[in-house]
C-alpha positions, 0 to 999 in steps of 0.5 A: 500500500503507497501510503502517501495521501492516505487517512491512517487512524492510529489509536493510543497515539499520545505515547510509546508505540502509538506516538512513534507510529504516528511520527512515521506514519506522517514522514511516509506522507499519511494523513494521520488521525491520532487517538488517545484519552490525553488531550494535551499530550494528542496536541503535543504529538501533533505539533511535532509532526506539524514542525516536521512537515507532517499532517496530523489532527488530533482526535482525543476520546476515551474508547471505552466509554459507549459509542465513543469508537463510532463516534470516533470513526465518524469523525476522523472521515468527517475532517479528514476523508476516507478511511484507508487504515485503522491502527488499534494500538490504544490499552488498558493496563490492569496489573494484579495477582488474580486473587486480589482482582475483581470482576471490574478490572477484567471488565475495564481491560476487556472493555478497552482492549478487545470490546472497543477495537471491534467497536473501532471494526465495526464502524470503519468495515463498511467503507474499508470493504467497498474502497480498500484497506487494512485493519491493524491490530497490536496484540502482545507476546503476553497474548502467547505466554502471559506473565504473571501479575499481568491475567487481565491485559493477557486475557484481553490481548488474547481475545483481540488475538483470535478475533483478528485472526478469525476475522482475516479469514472471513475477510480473504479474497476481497479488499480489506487486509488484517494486519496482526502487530505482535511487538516484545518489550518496548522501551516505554512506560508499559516496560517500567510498570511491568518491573514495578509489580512483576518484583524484581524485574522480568525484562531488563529494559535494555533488551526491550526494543525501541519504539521508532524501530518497532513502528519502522517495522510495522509502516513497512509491513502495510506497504508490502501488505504484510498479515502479520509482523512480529517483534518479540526479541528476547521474549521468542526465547520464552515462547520457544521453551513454552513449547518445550517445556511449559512446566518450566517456564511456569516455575522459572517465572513464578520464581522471579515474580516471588523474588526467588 
């Protein structure tokens, strides 16, 4: 996909993955809609790509909230034309051993997670299928093999995992392409919460990928028309063992998270 000119809708855009997408979105030429619950950091996002010769509008929303991903949806055609690419990179981060979560925290990190980027599907499908375009959709290596501490935002990046996977399928054979974005540790605020309550630290930050190189990675993928990209690093270690030997992963990891 020739990119340049194109309306791209990049959620969870104020910071980390989202913030870098954005940027790299915009070098390439895109018309890039920016979506995120911080108003003030979507402006400050804007006005970079603004100073470097970009195009971007911010458009601040909080997708959890009911037909807020509609509204959202309707709104960026409005101001900026067609839709030619949603990016669902927005999230909610429940962190928690299971026996001190309540039913409310799964709720919050499905509601964001998964229930809103089919929200987000819904509303942009129609226009997608009759002119072209792609879905894209950042899962996570926890969707795989979660950590713990971390059941809920696991639970929900697995759900948008077999619901994009399924949805490429039903989508084959016409317009509209299905992008699944599988990205390891990011160099990003995410990273820094995970070694707070996954006591001592799981990842070290210094092996965590950069965020410009992991949204580098995923523009390139939707110009070859790419279905899946991974950029797990070090973490493709853990799924690979997982396969070999679960059981000793689940003793190695609730180790580290007992501080043993």
């Amino acid at each position: 996909m020739q990119l340049s000119g194109r309306v791209v809708l990049v959620t969870g855009a104020s910071r980390g993955l989202g913030r870098a997408l954005a940027t790299t979105l915009a070098a390439r030429g895109a018309r890039v809609a920016c979506s995120a619950r911080d108003g003030a950091a979507l402006d400050a996002v804007v006005e970079a790509i603004a100073e470097a010769g970009g195009m971007a509008k911010a458009f601040p929303c909080d997708l959890a909230e009911p037909g807020a991903a509609a509204g959202l949806v309707a709104r960026v055609e409005s101001e900026l034309g067609p839709l030619s690419v949603l990016l669902a990179n927005h999230g909610s981060t429940t962190a928690g051993e299971v026996r001190d979560l309540r039913l409310a925290d799964f709720e919050r990190d499905l509601r964001t997670n998964f229930l809103a980027a089919t929200a987000l599907t819904a509303a942009a499908l129609p226009g997608l299928r009759e002119r072209g375009g792609t879905l894209g959709y950042v899962l996570s290596g926890l969707a795989h093999r979660p950590l713990p501490a971390w059941s809920a935002y696991a639970a929900s990046k697995a759900a948008l995992r077999a619901y994009a996977d399924a949805l490429r399928v039903e989508l084959a054979g016409g317009l509209v392409r299905v992008l699944t974005i599988q990205p390891g540790p990011l160099r990003t605020d995410f990273l820094a919460r995970m070694a707070r309550v996954g006591r001592p630290r799981i990842i070290e930050p210094r092996r965590a990928a950069r965020p410009e190189d992991v949204a580098e990675t995923i523009v390139r993928a939707l110009e070859r028309d790419r279905a899946r990209v991974s950029v797990f690093g070090p973490a493709s270690l853990v799924r690979a063992a997982d396969l070999v030997a679960p059981r000793l992963v689940d003793w190695l990891l609730g180790r580290r998270h007992r501080g043993g």
